[in-house]
PDB file of N, CA, C and O in Angstrom:
ATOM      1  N   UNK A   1    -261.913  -6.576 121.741  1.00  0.00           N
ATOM      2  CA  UNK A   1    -261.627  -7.991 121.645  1.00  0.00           C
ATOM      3  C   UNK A   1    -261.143  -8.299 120.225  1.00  0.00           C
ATOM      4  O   UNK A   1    -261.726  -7.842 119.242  1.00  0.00           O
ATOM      5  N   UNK A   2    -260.094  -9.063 120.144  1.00  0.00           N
ATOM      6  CA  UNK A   2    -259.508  -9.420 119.136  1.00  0.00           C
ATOM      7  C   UNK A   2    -260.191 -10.419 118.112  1.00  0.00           C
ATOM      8  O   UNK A   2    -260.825 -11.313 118.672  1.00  0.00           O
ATOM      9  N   UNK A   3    -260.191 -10.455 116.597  1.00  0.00           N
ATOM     10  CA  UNK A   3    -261.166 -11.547 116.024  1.00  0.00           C
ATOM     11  C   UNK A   3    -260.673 -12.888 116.705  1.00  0.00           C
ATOM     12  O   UNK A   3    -261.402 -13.726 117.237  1.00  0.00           O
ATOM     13  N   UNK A   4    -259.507 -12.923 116.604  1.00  0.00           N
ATOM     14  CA  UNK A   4    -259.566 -14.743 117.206  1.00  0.00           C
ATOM     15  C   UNK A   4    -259.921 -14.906 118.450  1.00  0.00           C
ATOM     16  O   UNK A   4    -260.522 -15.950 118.703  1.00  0.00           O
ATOM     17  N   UNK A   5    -259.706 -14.114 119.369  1.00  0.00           N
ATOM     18  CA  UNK A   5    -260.247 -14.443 120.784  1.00  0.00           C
ATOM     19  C   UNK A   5    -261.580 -14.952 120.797  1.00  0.00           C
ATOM     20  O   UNK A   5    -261.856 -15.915 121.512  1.00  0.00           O
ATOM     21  N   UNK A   6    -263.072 -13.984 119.535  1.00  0.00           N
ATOM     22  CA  UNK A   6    -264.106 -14.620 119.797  1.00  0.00           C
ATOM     23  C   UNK A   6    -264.297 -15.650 118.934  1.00  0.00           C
ATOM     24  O   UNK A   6    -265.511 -15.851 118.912  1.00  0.00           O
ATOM     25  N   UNK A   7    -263.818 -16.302 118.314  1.00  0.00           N
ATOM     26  CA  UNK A   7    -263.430 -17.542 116.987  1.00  0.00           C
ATOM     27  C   UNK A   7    -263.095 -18.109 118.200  1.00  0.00           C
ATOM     28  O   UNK A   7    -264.145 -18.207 118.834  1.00  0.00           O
ATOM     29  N   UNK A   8    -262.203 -18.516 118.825  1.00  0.00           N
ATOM     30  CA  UNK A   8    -261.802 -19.416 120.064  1.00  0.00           C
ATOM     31  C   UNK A   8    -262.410 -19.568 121.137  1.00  0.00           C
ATOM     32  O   UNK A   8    -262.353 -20.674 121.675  1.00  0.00           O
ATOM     33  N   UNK A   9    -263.143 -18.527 121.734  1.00  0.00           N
ATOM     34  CA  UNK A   9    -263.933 -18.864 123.013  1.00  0.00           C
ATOM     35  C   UNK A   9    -265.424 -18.669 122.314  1.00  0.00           C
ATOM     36  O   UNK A   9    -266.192 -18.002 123.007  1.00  0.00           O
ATOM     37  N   UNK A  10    -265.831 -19.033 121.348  1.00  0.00           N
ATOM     38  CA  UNK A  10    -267.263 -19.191 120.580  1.00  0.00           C
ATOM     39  C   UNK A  10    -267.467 -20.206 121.643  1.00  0.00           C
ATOM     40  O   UNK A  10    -266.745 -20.950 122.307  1.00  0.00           O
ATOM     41  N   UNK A  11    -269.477 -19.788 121.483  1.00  0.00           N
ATOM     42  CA  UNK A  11    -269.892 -21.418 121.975  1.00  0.00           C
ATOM     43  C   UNK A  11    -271.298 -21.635 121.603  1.00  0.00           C
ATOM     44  O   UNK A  11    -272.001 -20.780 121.064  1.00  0.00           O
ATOM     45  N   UNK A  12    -271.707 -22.937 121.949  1.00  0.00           N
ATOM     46  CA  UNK A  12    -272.750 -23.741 121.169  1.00  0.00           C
ATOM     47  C   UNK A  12    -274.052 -22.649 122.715  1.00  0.00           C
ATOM     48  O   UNK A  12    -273.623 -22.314 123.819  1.00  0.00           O
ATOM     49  N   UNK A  13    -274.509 -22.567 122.558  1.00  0.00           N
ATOM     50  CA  UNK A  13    -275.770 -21.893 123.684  1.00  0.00           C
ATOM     51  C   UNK A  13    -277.043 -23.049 123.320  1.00  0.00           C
ATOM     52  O   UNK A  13    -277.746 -22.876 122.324  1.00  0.00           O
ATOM     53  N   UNK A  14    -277.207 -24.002 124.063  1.00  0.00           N
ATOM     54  CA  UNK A  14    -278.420 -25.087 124.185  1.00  0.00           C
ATOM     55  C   UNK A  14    -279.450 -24.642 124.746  1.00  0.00           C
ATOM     56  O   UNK A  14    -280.474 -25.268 124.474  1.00  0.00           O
ATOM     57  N   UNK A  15    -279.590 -23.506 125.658  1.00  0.00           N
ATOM     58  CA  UNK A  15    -280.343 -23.330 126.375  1.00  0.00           C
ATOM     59  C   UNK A  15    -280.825 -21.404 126.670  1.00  0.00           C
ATOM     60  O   UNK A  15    -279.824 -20.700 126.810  1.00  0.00           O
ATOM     61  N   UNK A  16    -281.725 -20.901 126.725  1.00  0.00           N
ATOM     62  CA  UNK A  16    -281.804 -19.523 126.426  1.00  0.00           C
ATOM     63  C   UNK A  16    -282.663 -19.054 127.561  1.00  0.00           C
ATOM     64  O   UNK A  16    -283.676 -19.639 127.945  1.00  0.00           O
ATOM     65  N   UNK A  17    -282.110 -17.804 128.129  1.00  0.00           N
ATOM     66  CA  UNK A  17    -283.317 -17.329 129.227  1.00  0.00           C
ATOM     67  C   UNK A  17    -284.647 -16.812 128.456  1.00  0.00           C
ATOM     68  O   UNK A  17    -284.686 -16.292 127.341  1.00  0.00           O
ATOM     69  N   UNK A  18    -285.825 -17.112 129.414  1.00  0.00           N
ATOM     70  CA  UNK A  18    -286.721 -16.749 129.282  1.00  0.00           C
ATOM     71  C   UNK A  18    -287.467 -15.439 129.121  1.00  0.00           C
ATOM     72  O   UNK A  18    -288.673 -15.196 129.158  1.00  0.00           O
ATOM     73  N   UNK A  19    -286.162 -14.483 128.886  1.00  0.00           N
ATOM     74  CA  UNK A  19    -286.477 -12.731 128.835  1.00  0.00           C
ATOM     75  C   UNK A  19    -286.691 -12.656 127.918  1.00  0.00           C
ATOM     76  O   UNK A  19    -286.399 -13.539 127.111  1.00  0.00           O
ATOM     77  N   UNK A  20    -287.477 -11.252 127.511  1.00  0.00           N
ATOM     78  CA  UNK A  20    -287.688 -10.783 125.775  1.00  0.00           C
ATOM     79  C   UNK A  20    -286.236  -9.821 125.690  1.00  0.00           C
ATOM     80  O   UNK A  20    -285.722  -9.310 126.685  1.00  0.00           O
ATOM     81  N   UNK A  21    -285.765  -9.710 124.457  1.00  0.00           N
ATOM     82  CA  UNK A  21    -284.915  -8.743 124.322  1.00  0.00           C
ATOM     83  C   UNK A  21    -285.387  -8.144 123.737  1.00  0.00           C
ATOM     84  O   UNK A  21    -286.032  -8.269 122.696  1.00  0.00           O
ATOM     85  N   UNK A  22    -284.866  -6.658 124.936  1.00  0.00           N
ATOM     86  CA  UNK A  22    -285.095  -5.134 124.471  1.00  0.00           C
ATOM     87  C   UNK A  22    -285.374  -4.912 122.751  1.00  0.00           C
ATOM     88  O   UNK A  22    -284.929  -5.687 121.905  1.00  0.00           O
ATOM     89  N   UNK A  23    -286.048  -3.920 122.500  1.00  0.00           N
ATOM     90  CA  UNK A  23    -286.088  -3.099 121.332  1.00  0.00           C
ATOM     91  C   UNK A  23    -284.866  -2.396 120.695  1.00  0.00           C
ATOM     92  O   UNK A  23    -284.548  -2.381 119.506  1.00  0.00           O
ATOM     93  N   UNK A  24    -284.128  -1.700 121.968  1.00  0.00           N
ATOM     94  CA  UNK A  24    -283.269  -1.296 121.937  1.00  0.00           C
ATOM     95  C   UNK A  24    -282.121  -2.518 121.162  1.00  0.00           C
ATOM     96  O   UNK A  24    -281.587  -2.383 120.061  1.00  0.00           O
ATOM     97  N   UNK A  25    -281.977  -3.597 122.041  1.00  0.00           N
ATOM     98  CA  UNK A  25    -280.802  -4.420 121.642  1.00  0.00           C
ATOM     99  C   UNK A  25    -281.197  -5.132 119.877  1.00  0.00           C
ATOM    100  O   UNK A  25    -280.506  -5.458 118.913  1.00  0.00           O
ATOM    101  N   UNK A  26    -282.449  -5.117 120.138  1.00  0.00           N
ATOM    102  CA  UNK A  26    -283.050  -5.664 118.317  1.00  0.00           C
ATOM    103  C   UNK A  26    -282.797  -5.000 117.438  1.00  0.00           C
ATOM    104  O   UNK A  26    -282.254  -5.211 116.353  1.00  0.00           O
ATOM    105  N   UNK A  27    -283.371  -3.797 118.107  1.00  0.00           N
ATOM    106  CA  UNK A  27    -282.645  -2.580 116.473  1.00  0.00           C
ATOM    107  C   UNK A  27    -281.100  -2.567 116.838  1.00  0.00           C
ATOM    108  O   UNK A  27    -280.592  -1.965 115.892  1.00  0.00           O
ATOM    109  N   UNK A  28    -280.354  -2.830 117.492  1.00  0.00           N
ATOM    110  CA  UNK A  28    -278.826  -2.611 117.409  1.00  0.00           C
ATOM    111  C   UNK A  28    -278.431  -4.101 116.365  1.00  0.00           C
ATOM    112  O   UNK A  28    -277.610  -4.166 115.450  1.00  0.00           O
ATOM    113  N   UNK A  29    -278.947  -4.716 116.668  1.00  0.00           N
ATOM    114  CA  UNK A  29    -278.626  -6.445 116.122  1.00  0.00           C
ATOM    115  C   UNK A  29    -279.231  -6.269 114.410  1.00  0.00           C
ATOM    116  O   UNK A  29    -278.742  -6.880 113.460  1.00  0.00           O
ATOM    117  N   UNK A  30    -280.321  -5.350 114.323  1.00  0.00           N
ATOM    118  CA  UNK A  30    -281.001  -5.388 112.923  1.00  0.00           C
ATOM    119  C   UNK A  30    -280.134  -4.892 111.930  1.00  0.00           C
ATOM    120  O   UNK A  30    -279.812  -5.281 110.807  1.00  0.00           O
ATOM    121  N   UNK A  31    -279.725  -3.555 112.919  1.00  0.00           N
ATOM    122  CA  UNK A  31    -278.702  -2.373 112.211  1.00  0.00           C
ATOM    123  C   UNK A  31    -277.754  -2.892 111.703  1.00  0.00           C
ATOM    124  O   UNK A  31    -277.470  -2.779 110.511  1.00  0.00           O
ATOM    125  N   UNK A  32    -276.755  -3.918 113.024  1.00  0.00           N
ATOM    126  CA  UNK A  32    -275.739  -4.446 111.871  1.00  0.00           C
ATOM    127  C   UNK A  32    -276.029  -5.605 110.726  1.00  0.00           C
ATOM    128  O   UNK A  32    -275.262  -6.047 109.871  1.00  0.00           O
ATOM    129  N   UNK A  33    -277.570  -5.981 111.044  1.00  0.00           N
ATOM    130  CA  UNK A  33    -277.491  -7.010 109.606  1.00  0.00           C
ATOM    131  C   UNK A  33    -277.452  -6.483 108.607  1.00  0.00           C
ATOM    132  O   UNK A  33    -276.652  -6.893 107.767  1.00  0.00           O
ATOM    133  N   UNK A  34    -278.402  -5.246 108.287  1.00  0.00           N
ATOM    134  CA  UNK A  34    -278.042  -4.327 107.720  1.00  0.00           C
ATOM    135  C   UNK A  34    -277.376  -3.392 106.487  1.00  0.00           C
ATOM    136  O   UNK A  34    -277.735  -2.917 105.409  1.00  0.00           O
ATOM    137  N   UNK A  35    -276.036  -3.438 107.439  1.00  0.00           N
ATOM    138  CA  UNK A  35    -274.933  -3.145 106.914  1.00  0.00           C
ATOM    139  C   UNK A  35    -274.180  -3.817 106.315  1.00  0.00           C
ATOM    140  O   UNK A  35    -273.548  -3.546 105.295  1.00  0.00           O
ATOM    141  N   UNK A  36    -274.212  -5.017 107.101  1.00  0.00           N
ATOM    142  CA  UNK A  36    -273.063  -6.220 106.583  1.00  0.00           C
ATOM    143  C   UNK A  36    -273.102  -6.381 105.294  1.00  0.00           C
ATOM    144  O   UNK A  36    -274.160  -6.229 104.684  1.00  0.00           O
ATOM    145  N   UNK A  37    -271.765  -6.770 104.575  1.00  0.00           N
ATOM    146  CA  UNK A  37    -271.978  -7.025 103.034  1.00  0.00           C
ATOM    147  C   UNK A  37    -272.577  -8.097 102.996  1.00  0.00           C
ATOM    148  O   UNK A  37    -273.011  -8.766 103.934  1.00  0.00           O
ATOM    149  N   UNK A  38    -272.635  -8.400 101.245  1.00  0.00           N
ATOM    150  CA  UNK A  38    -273.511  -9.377 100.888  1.00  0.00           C
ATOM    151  C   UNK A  38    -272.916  -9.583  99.666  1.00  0.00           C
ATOM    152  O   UNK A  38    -272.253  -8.604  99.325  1.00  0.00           O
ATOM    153  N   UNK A  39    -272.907 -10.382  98.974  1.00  0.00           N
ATOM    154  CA  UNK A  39    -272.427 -10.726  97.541  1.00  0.00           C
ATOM    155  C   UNK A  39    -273.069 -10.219  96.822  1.00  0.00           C
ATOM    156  O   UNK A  39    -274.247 -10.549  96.688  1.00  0.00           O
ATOM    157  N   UNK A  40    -272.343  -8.966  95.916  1.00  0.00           N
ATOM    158  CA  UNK A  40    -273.167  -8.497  94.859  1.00  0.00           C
ATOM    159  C   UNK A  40    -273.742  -7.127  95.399  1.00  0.00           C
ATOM    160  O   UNK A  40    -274.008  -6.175  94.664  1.00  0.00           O
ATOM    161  N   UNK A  41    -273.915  -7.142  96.885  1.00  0.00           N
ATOM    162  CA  UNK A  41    -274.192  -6.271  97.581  1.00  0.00           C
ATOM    163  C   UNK A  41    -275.984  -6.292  97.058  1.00  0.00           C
ATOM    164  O   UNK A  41    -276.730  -5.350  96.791  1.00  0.00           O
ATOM    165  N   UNK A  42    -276.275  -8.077  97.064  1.00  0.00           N
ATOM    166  CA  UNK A  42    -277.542  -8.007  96.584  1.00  0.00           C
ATOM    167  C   UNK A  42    -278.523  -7.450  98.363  1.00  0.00           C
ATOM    168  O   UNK A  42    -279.570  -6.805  98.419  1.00  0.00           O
ATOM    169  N   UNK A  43    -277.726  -7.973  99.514  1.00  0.00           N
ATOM    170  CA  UNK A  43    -278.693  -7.803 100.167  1.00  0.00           C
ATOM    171  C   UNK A  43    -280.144  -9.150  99.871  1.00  0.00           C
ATOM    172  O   UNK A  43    -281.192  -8.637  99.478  1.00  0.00           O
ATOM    173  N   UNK A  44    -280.170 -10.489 100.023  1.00  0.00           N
ATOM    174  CA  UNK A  44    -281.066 -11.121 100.013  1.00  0.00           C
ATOM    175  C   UNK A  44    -282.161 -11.960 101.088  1.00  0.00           C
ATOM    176  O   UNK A  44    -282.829 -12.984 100.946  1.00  0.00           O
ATOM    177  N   UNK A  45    -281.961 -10.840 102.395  1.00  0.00           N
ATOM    178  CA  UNK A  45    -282.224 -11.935 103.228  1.00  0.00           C
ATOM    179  C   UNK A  45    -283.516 -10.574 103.731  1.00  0.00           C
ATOM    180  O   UNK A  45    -283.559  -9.383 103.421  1.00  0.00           O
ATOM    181  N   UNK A  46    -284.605 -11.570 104.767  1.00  0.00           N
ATOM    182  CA  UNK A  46    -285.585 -11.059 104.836  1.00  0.00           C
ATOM    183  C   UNK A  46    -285.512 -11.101 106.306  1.00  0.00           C
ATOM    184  O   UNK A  46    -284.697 -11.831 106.870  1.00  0.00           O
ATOM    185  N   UNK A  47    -286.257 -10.417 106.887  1.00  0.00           N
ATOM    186  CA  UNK A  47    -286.613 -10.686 108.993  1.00  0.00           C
ATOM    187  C   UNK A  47    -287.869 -10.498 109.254  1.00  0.00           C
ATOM    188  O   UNK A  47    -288.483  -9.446 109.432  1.00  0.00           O
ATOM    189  N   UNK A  48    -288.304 -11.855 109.271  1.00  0.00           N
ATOM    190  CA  UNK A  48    -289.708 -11.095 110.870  1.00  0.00           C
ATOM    191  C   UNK A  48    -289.441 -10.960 112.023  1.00  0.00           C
ATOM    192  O   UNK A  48    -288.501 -11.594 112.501  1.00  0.00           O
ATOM    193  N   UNK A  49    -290.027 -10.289 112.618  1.00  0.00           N
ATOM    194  CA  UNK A  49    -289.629 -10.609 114.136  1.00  0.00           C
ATOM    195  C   UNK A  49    -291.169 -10.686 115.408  1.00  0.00           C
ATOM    196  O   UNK A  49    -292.001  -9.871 115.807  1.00  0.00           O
ATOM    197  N   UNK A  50    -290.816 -12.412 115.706  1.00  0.00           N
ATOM    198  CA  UNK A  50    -292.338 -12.756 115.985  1.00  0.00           C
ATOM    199  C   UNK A  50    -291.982 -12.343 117.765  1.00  0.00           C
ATOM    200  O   UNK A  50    -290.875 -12.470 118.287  1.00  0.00           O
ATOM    201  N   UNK A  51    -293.108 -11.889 118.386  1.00  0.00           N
ATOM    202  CA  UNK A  51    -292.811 -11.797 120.064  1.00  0.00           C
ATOM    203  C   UNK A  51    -293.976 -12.349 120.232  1.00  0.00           C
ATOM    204  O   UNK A  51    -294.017 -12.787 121.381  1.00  0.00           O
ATOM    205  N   UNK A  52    -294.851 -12.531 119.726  1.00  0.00           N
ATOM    206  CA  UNK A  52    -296.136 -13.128 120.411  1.00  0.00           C
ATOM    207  C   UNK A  52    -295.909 -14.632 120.172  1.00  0.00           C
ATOM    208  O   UNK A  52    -295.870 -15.260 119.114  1.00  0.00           O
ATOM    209  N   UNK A  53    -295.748 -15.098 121.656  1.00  0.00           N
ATOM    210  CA  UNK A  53    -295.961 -16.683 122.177  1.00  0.00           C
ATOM    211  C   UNK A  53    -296.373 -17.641 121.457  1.00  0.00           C
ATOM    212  O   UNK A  53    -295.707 -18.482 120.854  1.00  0.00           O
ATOM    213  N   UNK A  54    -297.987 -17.452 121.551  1.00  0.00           N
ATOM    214  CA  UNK A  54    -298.654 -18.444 120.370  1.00  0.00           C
ATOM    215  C   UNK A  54    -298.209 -18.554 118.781  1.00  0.00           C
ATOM    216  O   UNK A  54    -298.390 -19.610 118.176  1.00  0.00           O
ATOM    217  N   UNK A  55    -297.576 -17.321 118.097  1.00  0.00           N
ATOM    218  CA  UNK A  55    -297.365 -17.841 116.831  1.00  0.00           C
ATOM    219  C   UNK A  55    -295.947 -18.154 117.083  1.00  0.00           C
ATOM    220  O   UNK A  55    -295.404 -18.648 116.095  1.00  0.00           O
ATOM    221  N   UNK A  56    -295.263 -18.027 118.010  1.00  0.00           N
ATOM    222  CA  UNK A  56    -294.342 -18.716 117.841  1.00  0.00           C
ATOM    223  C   UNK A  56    -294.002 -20.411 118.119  1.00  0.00           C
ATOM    224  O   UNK A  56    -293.105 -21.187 117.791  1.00  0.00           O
ATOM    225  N   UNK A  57    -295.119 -20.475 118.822  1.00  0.00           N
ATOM    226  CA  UNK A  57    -295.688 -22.052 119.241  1.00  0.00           C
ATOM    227  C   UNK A  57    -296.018 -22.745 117.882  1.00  0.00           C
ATOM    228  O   UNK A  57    -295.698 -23.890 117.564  1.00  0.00           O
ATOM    229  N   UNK A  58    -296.738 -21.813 117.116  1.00  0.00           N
ATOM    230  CA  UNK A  58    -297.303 -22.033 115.644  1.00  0.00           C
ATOM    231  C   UNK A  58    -296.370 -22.559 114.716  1.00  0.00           C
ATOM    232  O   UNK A  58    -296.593 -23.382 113.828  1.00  0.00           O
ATOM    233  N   UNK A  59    -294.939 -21.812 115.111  1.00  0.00           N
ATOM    234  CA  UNK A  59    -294.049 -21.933 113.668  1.00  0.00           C
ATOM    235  C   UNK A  59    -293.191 -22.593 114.209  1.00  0.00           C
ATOM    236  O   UNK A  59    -292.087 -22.572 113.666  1.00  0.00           O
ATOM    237  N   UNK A  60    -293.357 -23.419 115.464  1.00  0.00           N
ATOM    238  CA  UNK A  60    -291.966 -24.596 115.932  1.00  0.00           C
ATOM    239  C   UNK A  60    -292.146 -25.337 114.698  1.00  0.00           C
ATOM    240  O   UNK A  60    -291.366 -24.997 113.809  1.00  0.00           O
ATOM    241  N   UNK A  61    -293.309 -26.645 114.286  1.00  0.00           N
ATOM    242  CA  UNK A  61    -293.167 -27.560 113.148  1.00  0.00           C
ATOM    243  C   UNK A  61    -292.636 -26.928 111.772  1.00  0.00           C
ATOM    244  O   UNK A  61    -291.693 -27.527 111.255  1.00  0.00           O
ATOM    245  N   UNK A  62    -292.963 -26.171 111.337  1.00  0.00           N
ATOM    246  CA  UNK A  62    -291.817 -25.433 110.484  1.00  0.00           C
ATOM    247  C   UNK A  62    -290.750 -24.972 110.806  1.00  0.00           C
ATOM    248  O   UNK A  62    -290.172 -24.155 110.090  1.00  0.00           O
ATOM    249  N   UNK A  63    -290.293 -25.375 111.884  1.00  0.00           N
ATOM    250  CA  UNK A  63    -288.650 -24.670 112.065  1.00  0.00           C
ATOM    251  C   UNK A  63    -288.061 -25.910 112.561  1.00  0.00           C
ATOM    252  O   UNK A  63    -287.050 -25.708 113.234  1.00  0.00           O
ATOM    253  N   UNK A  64    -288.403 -27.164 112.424  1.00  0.00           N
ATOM    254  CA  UNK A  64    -287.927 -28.751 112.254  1.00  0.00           C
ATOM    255  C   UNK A  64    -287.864 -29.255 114.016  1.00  0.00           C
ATOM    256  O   UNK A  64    -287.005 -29.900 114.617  1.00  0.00           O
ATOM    257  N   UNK A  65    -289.141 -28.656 114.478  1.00  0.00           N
ATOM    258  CA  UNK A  65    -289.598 -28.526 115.657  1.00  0.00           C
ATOM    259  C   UNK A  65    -288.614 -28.118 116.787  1.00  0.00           C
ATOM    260  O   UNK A  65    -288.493 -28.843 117.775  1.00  0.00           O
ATOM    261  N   UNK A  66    -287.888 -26.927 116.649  1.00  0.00           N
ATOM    262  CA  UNK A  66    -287.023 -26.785 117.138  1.00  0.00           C
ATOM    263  C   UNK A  66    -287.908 -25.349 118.336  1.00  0.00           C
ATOM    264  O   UNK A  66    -288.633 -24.486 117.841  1.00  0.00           O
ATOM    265  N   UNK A  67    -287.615 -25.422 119.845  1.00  0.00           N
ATOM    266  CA  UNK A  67    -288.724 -24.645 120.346  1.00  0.00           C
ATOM    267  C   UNK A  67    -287.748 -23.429 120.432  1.00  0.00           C
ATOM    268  O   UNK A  67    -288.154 -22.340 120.838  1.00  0.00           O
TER     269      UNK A  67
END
């Protein structure tokens, strides 16, 4: 797929299924954060990655109650 094709058919996603995603597809998604440059090639960004329900219930009001 060409870069503008996905620049043009981008879209807003309001709504998300209720599946967990694979391990598999997380470490593919981690890998390329990863890699990607960064200014300075400081690399400044951090990841948790929450799967348990309740703390994620926990950290909606810190995330500007977004579920």
């Amino acid at each position: 797929m060409e870069f503008f094709d996905v620049v043009r058919t981008r879209r807003s996603v309001r709504s998300f299924k209720p599946d967990m995603v694979s391990d598999e597809v997380l470490n593919r998604v981690l890998e390329a954060v990863r890699i990607a440059p960064s200014g300075s090639n400081r690399q400044p960004w951090r990841f948790i990655i929450v799967k348990d329900e309740a703390v994620k219930q926990r950290l909606v009001p810190a995330c500007g109650d977004q579920k």
